[in-house]
N, C-alpha and C positions, 0 to 999 in steps of 0.2 A: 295475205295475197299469195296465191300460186305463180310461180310464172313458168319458167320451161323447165325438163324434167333434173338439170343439172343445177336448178337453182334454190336454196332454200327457201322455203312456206316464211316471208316475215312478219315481224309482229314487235309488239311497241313494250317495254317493263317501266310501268309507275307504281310504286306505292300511292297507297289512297288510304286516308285515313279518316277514322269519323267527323264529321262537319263538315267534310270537302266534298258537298252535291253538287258546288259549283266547276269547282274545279274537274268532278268527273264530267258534269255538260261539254266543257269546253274540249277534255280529252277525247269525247267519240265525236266531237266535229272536226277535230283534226283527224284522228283515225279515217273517219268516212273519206275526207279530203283527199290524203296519200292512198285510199285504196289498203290497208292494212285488216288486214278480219281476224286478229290473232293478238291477244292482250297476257300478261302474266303480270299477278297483282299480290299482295302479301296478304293471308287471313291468320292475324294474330291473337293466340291465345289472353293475351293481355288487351288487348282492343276488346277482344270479345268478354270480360270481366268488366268492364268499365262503365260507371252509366250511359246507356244509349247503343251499346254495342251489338246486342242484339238485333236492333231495330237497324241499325245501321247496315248490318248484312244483308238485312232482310231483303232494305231497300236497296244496295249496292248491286248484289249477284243477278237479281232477274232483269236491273238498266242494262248491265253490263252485256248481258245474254241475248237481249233483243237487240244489240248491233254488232256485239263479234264474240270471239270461240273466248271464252275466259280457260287461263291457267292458273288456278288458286296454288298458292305457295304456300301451306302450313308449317306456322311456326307455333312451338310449343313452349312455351318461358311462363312454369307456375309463380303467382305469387306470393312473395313471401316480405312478412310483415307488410302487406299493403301498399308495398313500393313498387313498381310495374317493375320488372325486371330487365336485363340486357339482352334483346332476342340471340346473340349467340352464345351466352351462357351455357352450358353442360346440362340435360333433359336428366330428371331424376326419377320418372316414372313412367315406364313402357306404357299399361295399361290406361292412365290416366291422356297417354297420344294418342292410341287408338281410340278412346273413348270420343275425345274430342273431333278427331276425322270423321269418325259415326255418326255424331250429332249433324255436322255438314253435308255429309252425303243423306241422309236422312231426311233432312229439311230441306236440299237447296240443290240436293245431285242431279236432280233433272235441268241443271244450267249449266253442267259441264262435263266434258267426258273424260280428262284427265285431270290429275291430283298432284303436286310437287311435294317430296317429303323434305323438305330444310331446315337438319339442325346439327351441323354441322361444328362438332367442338375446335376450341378455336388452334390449337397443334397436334392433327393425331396422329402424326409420324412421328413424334418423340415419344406415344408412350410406348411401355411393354405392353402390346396387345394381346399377350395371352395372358395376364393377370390384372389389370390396370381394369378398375371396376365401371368407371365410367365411359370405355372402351366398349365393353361385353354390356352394356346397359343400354346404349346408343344403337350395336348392331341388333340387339331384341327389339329395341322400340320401332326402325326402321324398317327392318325385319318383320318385325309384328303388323305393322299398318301396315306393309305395302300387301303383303298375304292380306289382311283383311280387305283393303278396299280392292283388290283384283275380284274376292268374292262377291264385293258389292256393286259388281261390272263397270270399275274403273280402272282406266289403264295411270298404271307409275311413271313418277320420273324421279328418280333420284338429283336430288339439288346436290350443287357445284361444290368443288375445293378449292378453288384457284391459281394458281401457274403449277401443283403439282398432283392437277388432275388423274394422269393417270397411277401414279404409286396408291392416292385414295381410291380408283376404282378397285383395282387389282387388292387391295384388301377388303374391302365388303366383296369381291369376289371369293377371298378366301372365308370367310366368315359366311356363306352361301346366301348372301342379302340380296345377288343379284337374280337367284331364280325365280323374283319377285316382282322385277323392274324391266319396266317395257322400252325405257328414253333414259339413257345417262345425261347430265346437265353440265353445261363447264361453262369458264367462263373468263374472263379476262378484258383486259383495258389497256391492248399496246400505245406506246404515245403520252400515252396518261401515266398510268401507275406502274405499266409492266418495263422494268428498266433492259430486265432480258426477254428478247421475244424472238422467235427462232419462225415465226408464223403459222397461224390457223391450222394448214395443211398440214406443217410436222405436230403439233399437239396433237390433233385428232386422230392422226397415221397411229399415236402413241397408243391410244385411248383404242383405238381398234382391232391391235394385235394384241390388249388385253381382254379383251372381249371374246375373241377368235380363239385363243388359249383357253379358257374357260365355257368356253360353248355358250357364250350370250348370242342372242340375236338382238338386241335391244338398240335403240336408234341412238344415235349421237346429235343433242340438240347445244347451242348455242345461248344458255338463257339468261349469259347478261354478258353486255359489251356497250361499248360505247365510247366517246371521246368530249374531253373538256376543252370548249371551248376560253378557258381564261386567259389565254395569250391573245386572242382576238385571231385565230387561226383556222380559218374555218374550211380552209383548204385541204386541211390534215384532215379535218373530223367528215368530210368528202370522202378521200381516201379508206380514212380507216372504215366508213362506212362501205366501201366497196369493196373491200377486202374482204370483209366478214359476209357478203352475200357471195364472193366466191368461194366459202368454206366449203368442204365438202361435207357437210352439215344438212338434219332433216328441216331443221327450224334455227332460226337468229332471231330473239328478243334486243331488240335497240335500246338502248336509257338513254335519254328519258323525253317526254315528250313538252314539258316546258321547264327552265332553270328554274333553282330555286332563288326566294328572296333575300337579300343580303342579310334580310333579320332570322335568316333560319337558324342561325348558331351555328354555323358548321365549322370547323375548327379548320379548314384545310380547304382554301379559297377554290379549287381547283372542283370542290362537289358541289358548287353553284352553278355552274355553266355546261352542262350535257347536255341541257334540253336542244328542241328542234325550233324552241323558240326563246326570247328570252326574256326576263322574267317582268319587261314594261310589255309583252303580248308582241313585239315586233318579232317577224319572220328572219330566220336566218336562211341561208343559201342552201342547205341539205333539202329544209323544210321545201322552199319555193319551187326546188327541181323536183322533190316527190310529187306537189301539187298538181306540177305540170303534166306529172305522167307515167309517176311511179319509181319502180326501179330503173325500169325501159331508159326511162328521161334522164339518167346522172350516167348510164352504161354507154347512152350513145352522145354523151360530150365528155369522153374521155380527158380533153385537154384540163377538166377541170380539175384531175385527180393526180398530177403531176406535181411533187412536190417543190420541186424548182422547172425553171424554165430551160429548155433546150435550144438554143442558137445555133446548131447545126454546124458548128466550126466556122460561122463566117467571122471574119475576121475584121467586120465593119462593128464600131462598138452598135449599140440601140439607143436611141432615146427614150428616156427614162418617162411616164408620163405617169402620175399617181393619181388616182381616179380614174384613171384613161379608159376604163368603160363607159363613164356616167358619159353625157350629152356633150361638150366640150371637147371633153379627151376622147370621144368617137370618131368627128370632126377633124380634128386636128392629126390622127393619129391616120385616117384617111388619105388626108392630103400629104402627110409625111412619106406613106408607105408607095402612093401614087408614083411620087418621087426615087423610088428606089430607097427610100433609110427603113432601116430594120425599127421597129416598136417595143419598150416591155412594157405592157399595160399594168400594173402595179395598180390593184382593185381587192375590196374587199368584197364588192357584190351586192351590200348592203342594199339598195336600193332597186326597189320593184321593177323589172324590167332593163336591166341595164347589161344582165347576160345575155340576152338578145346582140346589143350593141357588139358584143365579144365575140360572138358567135356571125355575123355578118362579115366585122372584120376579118375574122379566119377565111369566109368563105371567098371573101373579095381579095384578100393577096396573101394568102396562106402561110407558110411558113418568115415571112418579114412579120408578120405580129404573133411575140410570144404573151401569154399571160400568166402572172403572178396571181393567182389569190390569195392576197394577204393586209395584212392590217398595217395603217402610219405606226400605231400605238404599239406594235412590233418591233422596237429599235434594232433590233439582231439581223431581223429576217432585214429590214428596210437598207441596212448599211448595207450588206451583203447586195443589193439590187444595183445600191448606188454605184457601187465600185468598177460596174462594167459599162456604164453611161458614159457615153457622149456630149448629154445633155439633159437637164429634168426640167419639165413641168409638171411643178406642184398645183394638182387641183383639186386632191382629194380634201374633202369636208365636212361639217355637220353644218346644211346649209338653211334651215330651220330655225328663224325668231322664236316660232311655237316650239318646238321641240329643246329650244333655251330653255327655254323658261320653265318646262318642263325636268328638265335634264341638263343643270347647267353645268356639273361634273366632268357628264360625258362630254357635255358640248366642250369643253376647255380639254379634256386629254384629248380629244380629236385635231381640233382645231389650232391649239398652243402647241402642244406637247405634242403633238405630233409632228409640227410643223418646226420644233426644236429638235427633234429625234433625226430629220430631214439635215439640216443646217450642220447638227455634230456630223453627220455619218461624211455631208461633203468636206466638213473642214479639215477632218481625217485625210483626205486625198491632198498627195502631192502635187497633183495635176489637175484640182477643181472645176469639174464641169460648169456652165454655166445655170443659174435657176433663174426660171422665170415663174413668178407668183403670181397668183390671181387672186385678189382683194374684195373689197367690197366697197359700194359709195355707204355703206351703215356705217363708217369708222368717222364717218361726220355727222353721226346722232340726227335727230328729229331736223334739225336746221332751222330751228326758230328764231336765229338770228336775222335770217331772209326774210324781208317785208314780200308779202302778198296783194294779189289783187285778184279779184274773181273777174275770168273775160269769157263770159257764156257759157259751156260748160268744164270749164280746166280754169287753178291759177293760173296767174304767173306773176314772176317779179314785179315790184313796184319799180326797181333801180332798171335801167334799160340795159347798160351793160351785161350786168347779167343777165338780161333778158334774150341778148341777142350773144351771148356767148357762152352760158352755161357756168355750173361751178366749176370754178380752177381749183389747181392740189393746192393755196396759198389760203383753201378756207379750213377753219381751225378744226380740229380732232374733239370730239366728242360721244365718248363712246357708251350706245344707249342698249340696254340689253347684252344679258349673256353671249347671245350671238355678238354682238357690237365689239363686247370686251373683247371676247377671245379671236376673234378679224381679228380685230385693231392690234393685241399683243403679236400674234405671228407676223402682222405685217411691218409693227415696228421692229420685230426683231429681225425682217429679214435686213432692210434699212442696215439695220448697225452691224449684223455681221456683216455686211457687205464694206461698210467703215472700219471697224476694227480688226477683220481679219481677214480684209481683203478678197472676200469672194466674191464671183462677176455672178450679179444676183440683179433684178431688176421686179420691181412692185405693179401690178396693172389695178387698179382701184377701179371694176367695173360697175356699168348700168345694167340691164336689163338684155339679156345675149338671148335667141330666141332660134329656132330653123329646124332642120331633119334629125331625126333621132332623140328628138325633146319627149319624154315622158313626162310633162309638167304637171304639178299639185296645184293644192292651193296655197301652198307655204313659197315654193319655189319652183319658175319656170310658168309665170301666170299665162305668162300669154299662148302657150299649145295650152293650160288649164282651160282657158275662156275656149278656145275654139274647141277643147273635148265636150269640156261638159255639153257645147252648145248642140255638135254631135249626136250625144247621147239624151239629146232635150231635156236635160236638168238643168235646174237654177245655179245662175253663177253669184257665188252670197261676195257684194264689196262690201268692205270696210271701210266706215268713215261716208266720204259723200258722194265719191265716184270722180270728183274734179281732180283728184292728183294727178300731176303730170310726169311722166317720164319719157327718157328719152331711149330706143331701142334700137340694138345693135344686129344686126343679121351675123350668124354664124362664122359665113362664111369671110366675112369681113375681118372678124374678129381673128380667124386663122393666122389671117394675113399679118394683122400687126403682131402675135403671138410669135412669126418664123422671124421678120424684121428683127423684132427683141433678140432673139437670140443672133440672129446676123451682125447686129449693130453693140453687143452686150460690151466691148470695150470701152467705148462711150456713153453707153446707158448706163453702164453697173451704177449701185448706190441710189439709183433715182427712182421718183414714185410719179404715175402717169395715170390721172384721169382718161377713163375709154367707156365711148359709147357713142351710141348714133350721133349724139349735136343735137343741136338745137333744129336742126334741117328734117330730123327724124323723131320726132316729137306726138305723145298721143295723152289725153286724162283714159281713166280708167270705161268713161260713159261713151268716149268719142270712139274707142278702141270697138264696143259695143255692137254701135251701130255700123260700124262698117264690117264685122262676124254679121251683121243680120244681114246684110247686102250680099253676103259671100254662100248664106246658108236661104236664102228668099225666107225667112223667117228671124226676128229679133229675138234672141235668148231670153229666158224669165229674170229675173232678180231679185233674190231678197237680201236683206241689210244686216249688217252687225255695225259693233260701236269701232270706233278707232282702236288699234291696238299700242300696247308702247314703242314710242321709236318711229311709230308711220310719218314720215314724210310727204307734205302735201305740195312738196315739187323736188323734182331734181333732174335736174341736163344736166350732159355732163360737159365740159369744156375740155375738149381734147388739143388745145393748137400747141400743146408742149411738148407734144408726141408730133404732133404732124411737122411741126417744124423741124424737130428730131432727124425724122425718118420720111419724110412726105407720104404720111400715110393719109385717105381719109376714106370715108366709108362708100361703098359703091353702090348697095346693093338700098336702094330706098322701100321704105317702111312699107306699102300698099302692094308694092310687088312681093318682100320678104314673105308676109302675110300668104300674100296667096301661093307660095310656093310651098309654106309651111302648112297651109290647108291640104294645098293636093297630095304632101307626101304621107299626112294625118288619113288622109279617104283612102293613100295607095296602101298606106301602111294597114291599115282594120282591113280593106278587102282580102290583103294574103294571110291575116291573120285567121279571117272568118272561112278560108279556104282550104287552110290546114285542119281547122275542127272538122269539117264539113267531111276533110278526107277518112281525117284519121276513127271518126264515128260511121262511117261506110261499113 
């Protein structure tokens, strides 16, 4: 990718090794995606001995070349006794590197115009470099090839040394390797691995008054950087990504372009998570913002690359909201900042579309919403957020039955352990802010305790009481699914910290919350799901029979009892409250349907799947323990939520389709 003339040419470093045709597919469809035309990939002498390796280049170099500039990295590791070798192992034969380069350019040089020479012994500033043989063996071999492949009209780059780039240039200067070399290579990982980092700008500065001494012209590229996301800190790896596109650098190579899998063997946890995605194929937030528009799109949401949050000296603490970008904590953090209270949105971004929500918020009252990006599963960064709160709502989660079940690990350090990581950081404080949680009705499993009736198309209770008042928090704990479990663990645990150590903490065990700023799936958030898809005229697939009934809560409703809670937390602490529309706002999955076809003069398609574990085929909620509480109850009824959640879904696609429209002008 070029972009303006003070910016470096980026480009993406994967190894790719033989049998990974698939895996190279998936890397030029990200590539194309971010707009990236600039790859550096490892061609190794031991790949290349191995059965298949041939064939394997054969096929590798010319995919690679019909969608972007390849930079083969040659590594030279002979074998011996049959055992592949350690690619940075000590080269023992000049002629036998040349030879090998020659083969490559030979067969394959019409797919690339530059050559990386990397073989880089592994401390060559301890040895005596005027006698030390594997010193004077190194500088021939590098030496040797890069003079031969300049003759073979390719241009050099000498590969990297690491944080003491320049002492390594400044000696293949003295040993005259550089009158050879067209690109010095350097490289580092501040954040990650580099513990002293003095920044981009002063390395290279270093790197170019050695160069100027010695009468190089030769460019200074960036050919490996990158930051591990293993903290769940993807804010940093923002950052450090912005930092190395301000280098004053020809080219920046990024590592890497998906994580590896936890079976890769790596000894040192922190070399699984670089990628731009990670390693179940889910997008992280670098990846989403290049999608949207390159470099351009991360440069001009600068708030994102702020390692902590800036309060401007006011002197009002924030309320704390975790998740506070997702659909909820957008809402809520709206009507807080309305009010004059300052906001910390505490987000990890995870979720498709939810920087958006972030990015409005800034624009609608600016400096009152700061944001955090960073992760619950963060205990450090998270306490640190806690400590300047006023107040938190906890709403960040892994809100996904499917993605349990899938992932029920994550789903539990998200959802438990995060939600403990929470609980310590408050219990720490002398002055405990008040929390107010948001729960789930899944911490009461399938409910097959409920007698059923079919009344046309939705159950409903056989018992009238609960027919006409919904479940109460008095029906028993049954917790179905990964998802189930880990709700239900967070939610009992806030319960008992708020019993045993006395923190004013208060439980909402909601239904179905729906209105403006919903990006719904089909996991969660059905009901904008039902009106997108309807939208986009695709089938909406139900599960089971279409008669379950739930009862729905408008947004805005829900704010309401959300500030209540914290208003009233003296008397509420310790308690767990049923919330959602009643029984007054009540819809099955088939009725909801028909009245999207009413909205849209056309009835959506449908096709079916089986029930899944855990579906519930009724649930109202019974809220009169709260309303008694607090005299809350819902205002905003079901037909009208709807339709207001239609027209912000048609207002919302128009200025979306508006902005494409400009920005392809």
């Amino acid at each position: 990718m070029s972009g303006p003339s003070n910016r470096p040419v980026f480009g993406l470093l994967e190894w790719l090794r033989p049998g990974e045709e698939e895996r190279v597919e998936r890397l030029l469809e990200d590539l194309k995606a971010i707009g990236a035309t600039e790859l550096r990939t490892g061609i190794s002498w031991a790949d290349w001995h191995t059965a298949g390796g041939q064939e394997w280049y054969a096929w590798l170099l010319p995919t690679l070349a019909k969608k972007v500039d390849v930079l083969p990295c040659f590594h030279y590791t002979p074998p011996t006794l049959g055992i592949a070798p350690n690619i940075c192992s000590p080269p023992r034969d000049p002629k036998q590197y040349a030879d090998f380069l020659d083969v490559f350019i030979t067969r394959f040089g019409e797919h690339f115009e530059w050559v990386e020479l990397w073989n880089k012994p592994k401390n060559p500033l301890e040895w005596d470099t005027t006698l030390d043989p594997n010193w004077l063996i190194f500088c021939q071999m590098v030496g040797g090839a890069a003079h031969w492949a300049q003759k073979r009209g390719k241009k050099t780059v000498l590969g990297a040394s690491g944080p003491m780039d320049s002492q390594w240039v400044a000696l293949m200067c003295e040993r005259g390797v550089l009158k050879y070399i067209d690109a010095v290579g350097i490289h580092g990982y501040p954040g990650t691995f580099e513990f002293w980092w003095d920044g981009w700008k002063s390395k290279i500065a270093r790197i170019r008054n050695v160069l100027l001494q010695h009468g190089s012209n030769a460019e200074i590229w960036i050919t490996e950087t990158g930051y591990s996301t293993w903290r769940h800190d993807e804010q940093a790896q923002i950052s450090a990504f912005v930092n190395a596109m301000a280098a004053p650098a020809e080219r920046v190579y990024w590592y890497a372009a998906h994580d590896l899998e936890p079976s890769a063997g790596c000894a040192d946890e922190r070399e699984l998570h670089f990628g731009l995605r990670r390693s179940d194929g889910s997008e992280k937030l670098l990846l989403r913002l290049l999608n949207q528009g390159g470099v351009e799109a991360i440069e001009k949401s600068q708030w994102l690359t702020d390692a902590q949050p800036k309060l401007n000296g006011r002197r009002k603490r924030p309320v704390l909201i975790t998740g506070g970008s997702g659909f909820v904590g957008c809402n809520l953090a709206d009507r807080l900042c309305a009010n004059g209270e300052p906001v910390l949105l505490y987000d990890n971004l995870s979720r498709a579309g939810v920087e958006q929500n972030a990015a409005w918020l800034r624009e609608q009252h600016g400096d009152l919403v700061q944001v955090q990006v960073a992760d619950i599963r963060d205990a450090r960064t998270l306490t640190e957020a806690v400590q300047g709160a006023s107040a938190v709502y906890h709403l960040a989660a892994q809100v996904a039955v499917t993605s349990s079940l899938t992932g029920p690990i994550n789903d539990f350090e998200i959802n438990a352990r995060g939600t403990l990581n929470l609980l310590e950081a408050v219990r720490g404080m002398s002055n405990p802010p008040p929390v107010i949680f948001t729960s789930t009705n899944k911490v009461y499993g399938s409910l097959d305790d409920v007698e059923l009736r079919l009344n046309a198309n939705r159950y409903e209770p056989v018992d009238e009481r609960t027919r006409d008042g919904g479940i109460p928090e008095t029906q028993p704990l049954e917790f179905y699914s990964p998802y189930g479990c880990s709700k239900g663990a967070a939610d009992q645990y806030i319960v008992d910290y708020a019993r045993t150590f006395g923190l004013p903490a208060v439980v909402f065990r909601m239904s179905c919350i729906y209105g403006p700023h919903q990006f719904g799936t089909e996991d969660q958030g059905w009901v904008a799901h039902f009106l997108i898809q309807a939208m986009n005229k695709r089938p909406i697939t139900l599960y089971g029979d279409g008669k379950q009934v739930r009862d729905v809560l408008f947004v805005e409703d829900l704010v309401d009892a959300l500030l209540l809670a914290r208003k009233n937390i003296r008397t509420l602490s310790g308690q767990v409250f049923n919330l959602g529309g009643g029984p007054q706002n009540t819809t099955s999955l088939l009725e909801l349907l028909d009245w999207i076809g009413e909205l849209d003069a056309e009835n959506p398609r449908i096709s079916w799947g089986n029930w899944r574990p855990g579906d519930q085929r009724y649930y109202v909620s019974n809220f009169s323990k709260f309303q008694t509480a607090t005299g809350w109850k819902p205002k905003v009824g079901m037909q009208e939520g709807v339709q207001r959640l239609h027209a912000w879904l048609r207002e919302f696609r128009a200025a979306a389709a508006a902005r494409e429209s400009l920005a392809t002008a």
